[in-house]
C-alpha positions as CSV (number, residue, x, y, z in Angstrom):
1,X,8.1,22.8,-2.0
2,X,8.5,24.8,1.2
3,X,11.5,23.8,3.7
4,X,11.4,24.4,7.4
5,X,14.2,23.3,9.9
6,X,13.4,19.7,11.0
7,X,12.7,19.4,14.2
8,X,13.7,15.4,15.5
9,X,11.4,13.1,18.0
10,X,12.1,13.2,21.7
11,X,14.1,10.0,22.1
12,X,12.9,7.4,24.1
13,X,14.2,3.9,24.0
14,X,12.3,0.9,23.5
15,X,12.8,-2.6,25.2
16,X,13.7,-5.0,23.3
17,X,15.0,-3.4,20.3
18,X,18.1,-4.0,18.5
19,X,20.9,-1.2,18.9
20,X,20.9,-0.7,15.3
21,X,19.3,-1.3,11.9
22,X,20.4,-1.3,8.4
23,X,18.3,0.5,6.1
24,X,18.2,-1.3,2.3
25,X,16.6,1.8,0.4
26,X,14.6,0.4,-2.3
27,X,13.9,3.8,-3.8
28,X,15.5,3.9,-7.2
29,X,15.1,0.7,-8.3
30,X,11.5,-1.0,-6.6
31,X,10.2,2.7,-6.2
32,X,10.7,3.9,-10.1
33,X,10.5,0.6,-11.7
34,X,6.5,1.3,-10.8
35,X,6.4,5.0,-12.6
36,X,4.0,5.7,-15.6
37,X,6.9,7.6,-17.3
38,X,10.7,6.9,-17.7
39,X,12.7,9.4,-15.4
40,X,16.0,10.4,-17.2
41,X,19.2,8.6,-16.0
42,X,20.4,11.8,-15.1
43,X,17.9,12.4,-12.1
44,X,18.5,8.8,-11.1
45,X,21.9,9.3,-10.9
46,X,21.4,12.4,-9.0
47,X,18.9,10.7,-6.7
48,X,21.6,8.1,-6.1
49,X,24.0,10.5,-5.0
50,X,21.6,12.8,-2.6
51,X,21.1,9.3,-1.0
52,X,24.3,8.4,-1.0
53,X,25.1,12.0,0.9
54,X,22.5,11.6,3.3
55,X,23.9,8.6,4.5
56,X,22.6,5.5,2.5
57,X,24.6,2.5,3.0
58,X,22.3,0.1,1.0
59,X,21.1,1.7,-2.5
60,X,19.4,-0.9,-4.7
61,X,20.5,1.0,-7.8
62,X,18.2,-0.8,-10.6
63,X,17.5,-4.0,-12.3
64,X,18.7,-6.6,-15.1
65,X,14.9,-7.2,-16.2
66,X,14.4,-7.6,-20.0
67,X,13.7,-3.6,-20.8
68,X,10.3,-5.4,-22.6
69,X,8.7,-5.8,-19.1
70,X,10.5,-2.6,-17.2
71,X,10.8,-0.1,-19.3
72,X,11.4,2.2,-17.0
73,X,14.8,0.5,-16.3
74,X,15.8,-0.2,-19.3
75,X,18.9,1.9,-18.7
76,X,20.7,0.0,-16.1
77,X,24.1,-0.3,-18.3
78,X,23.8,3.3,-18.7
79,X,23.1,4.7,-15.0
80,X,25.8,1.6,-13.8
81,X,28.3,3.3,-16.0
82,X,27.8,6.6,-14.8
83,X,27.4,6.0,-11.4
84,X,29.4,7.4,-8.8
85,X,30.0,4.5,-6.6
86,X,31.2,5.3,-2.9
87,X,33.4,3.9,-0.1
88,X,31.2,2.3,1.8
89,X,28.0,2.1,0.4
90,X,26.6,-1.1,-1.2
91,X,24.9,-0.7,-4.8
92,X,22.9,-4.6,-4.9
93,X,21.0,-4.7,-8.2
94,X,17.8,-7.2,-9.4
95,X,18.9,-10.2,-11.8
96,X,16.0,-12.1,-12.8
97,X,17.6,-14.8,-14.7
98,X,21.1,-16.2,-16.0
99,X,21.1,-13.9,-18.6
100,X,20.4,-10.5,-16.0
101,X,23.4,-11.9,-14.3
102,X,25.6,-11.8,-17.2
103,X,24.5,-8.0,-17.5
104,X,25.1,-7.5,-13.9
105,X,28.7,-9.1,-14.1
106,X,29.6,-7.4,-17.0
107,X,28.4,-3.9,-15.1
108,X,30.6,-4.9,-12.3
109,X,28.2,-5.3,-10.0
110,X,29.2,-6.5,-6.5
111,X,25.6,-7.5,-4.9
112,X,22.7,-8.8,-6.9
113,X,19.1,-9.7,-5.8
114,X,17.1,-12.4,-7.0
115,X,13.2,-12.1,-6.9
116,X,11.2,-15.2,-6.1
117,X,7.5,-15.8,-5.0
118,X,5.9,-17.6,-2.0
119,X,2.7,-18.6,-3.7
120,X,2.1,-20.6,-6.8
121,X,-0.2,-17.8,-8.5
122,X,2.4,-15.6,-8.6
123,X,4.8,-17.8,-9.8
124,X,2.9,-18.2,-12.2
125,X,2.2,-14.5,-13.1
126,X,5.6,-12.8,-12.4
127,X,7.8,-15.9,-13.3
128,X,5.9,-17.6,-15.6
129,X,7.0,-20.9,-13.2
130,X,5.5,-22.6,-11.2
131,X,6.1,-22.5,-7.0
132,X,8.6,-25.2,-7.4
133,X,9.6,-24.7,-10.8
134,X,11.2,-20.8,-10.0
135,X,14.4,-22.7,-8.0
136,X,15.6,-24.6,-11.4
137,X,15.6,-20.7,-12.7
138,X,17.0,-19.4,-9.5
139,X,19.8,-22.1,-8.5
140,X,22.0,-21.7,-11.3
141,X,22.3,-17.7,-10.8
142,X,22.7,-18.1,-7.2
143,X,25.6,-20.3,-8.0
144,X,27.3,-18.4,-10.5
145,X,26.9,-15.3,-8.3
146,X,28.5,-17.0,-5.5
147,X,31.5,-18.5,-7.4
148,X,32.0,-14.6,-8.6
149,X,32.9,-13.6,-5.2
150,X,29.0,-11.6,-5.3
151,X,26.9,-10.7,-2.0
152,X,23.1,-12.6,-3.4
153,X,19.7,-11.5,-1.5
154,X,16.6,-13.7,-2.4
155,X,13.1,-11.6,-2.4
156,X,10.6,-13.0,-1.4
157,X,7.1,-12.3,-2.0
158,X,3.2,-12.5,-1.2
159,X,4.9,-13.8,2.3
160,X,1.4,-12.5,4.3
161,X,-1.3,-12.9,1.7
162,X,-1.8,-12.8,-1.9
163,X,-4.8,-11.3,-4.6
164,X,-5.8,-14.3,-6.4
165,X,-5.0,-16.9,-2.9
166,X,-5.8,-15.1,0.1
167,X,-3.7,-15.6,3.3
168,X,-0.8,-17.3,2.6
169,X,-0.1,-20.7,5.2
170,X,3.2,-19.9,7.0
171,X,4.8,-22.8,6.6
172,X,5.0,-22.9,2.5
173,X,6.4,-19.5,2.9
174,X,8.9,-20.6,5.7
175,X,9.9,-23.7,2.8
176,X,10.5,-21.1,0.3
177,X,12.6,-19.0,2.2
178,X,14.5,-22.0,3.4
179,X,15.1,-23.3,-0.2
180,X,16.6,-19.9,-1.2
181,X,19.4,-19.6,1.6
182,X,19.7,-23.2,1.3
183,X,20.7,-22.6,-2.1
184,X,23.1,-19.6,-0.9
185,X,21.2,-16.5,-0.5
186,X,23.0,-14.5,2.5
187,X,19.7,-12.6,3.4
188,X,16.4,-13.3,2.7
189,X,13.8,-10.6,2.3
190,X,10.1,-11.2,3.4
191,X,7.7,-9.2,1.3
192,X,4.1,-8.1,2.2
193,X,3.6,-7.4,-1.8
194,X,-0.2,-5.8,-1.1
195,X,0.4,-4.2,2.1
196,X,-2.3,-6.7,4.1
197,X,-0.4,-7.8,7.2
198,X,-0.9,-7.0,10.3
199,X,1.7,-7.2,13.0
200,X,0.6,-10.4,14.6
201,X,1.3,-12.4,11.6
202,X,4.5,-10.8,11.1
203,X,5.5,-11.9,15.2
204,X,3.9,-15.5,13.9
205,X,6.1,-16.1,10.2
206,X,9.2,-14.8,12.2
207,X,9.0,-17.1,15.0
208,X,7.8,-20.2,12.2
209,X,11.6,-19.1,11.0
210,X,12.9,-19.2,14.1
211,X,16.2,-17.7,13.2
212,X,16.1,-14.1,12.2
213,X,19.7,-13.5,11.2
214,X,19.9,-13.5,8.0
215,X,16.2,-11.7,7.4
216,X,14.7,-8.8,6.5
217,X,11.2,-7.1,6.1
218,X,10.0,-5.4,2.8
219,X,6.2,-3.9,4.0
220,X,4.1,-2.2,1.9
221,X,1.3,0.8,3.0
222,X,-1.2,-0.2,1.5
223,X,-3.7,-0.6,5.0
224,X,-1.5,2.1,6.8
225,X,0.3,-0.6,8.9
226,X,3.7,-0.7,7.2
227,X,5.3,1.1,11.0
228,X,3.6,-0.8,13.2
229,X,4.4,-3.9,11.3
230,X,8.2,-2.8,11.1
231,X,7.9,-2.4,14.9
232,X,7.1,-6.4,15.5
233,X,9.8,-7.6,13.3
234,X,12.2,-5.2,15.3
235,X,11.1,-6.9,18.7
236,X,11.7,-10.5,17.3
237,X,14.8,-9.6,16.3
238,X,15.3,-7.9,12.3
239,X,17.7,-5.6,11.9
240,X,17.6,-5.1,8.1
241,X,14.4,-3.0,6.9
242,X,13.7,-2.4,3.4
243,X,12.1,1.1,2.4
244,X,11.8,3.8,-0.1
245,X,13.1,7.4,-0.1
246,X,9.9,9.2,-0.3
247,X,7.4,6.4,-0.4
248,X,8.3,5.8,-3.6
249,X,6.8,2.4,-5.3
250,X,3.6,1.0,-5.6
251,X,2.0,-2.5,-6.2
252,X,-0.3,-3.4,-9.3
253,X,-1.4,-6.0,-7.4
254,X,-3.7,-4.2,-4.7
255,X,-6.2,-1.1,-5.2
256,X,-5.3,1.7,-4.0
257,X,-1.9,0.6,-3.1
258,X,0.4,3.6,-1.2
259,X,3.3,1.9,-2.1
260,X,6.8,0.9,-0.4
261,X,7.4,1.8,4.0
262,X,8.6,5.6,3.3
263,X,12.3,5.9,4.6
264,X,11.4,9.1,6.4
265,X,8.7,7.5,8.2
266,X,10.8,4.6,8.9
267,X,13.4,7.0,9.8
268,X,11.3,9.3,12.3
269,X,10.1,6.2,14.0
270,X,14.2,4.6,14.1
271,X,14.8,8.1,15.9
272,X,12.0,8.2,18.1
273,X,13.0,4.8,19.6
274,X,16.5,5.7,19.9
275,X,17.3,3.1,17.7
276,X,20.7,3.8,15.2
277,X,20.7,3.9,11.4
278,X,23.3,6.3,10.2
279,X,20.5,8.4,7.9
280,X,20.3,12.5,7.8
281,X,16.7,13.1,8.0
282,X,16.8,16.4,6.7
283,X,19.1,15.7,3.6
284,X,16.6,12.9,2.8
285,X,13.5,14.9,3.4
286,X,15.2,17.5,0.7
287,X,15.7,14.3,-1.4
288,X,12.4,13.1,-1.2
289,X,11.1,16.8,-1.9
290,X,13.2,17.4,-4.8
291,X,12.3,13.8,-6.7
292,X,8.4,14.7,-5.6
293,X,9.0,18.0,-7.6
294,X,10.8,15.8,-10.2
295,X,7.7,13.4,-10.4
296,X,5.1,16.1,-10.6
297,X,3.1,15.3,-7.4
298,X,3.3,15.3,-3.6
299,X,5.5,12.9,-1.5
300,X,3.2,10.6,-0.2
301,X,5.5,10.1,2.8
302,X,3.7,11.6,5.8
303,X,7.5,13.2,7.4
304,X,8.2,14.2,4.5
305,X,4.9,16.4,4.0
306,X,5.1,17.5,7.8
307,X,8.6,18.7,7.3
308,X,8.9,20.1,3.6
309,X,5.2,21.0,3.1
């Protein structure tokens, strides 16, 4: 791919937006877990370190899933080993279960992620659980994460609507999210798994929290309104967004599914706004461009198209 100097959006400050928002870059783990072919530990470790360089605080490195159901990151150990781990930047892994956390603890993880659903079908699907059942899983590795001195987000997801249940009523996804940093999550992250919110019902499930603290967004593209929906949970009051370098990701659960907020376009947007977030846009626009090359096929980020061709 082509480079050209990046030119940066005029800067003009919103109302109403926080002064600054932490980035949790989903890339390497949520973006590759969902690739055909295994990419070599190698280029993930590389693509760590590119995003460490262009200023990635958060980095969601990979996942403690049982290889039989991610293959692709069935070398967690492996990349955890090799890893170059830097002042200052946070490397949270996914644990599914008790036995995930014992992998993660024996890595030396510091931060782990647990991933729970807000609808029963999915439960049932991803978990094999049922809505209520998935907290006997989750409570036990929350605890023992805790006691370890360990940082613990809860995911959860299908928060705006869901393939097999339609739109999901706000207040079951309000209980699930209260059960899990009830049971000691520090953040909560609210997923739109098939991209099919709109920013009204992100306004609506935020103020049905009513305390935004400890939460965070995780939108998909899938319908194009990933920014705009990013945009209303920055104006009630979110100041961790999840994203992927690149656009990275996609979700088997929706046709046509364009996969995970890119952190470019997210980034364009943070800049436009004048809102902070510590990023390099042109070291992660080469990062993107060098993975696409890596992946065999075009960014679908739209910044990082404009900018690298």
């Amino acid at each position: 791919m082509g480079a050209r100097e990046v030119g940066l959006p005029e800067a003009v400050p919103g109302g109403g937006l926080p002064d600054r928002v932490t980035i949790w870059e989903v890339g390497p783990r949520d973006g590759l877990q969902n690739e055909s072919a295994v990419v070599p530990v190698a280029t993930k470790l590389e693509f760590l370190d590119r995003l460490a360089d262009a200023g990635a605080a958060v980095l969601e490195a990979t996942s403690f899933v049982h290889p039989k159901w991610v293959p692709q990151l069935a070398d967690a150990e492996e990349l955890l080993a090799g890893l170059d781990r830097r002042a200052g930047v946070d490397y949270p892994v996914l644990v599914p279960n008790e036995r995930g956390l014992e992998r993660a603890l024996a890595a030396g993880v510091t931060h782990v992620a647990i991933f729970a659903s807000a609808t029963e079908s999915f439960a049932r699907r991803n978990l094999n659980r049922s809505l209520d059942e998935q907290f006997a899983m989750f409570d036990p590795v929350v605890s023992r994460a805790k006691a370890e001195g360990l940082g613990v987000r809860g995911y959860a997801s299908m928060c705006f609507g869901d393939p097999w249940e339609g739109a999901v009523p706000r207040d079951q996804v309000v209980g699930v999210g209260k059960r899990l940093l009830d049971m000691g999550c520090d953040q909560l992250s609210l997923g739109d798994t098939i991209g099919v919110a709109t920013p009204g019902q992100v306004t609506a499930l935020l103020a049905a929290f009513g305390e935004v603290d400890r939460l965070a967004v995780h939108f998909h593209d899938t319908y194009g309104q990933a920014l705009a929906n990013t945009l209303a949970a920055l104006q009630a009051g979110v100041t961790t967004v999840d994203s992927s370098a690149g656009g990275l990701g996609g979700c088997p659960y929706a046709e046509s599914a364009t996969g995970n907020l890119a952190t470019e376009d997210l980034v364009w947007m943070l800049d436009g706004l004048g809102v902070e977030h510590g990023l390099d846009l042109d070291r992660l626009a080469d990062t993107s461009a060098w993975m696409a090359d890596r992946l065999g096929r075009p960014s679908p980020s739209r910044v990082v198209r404009a900018l690298r061709g």
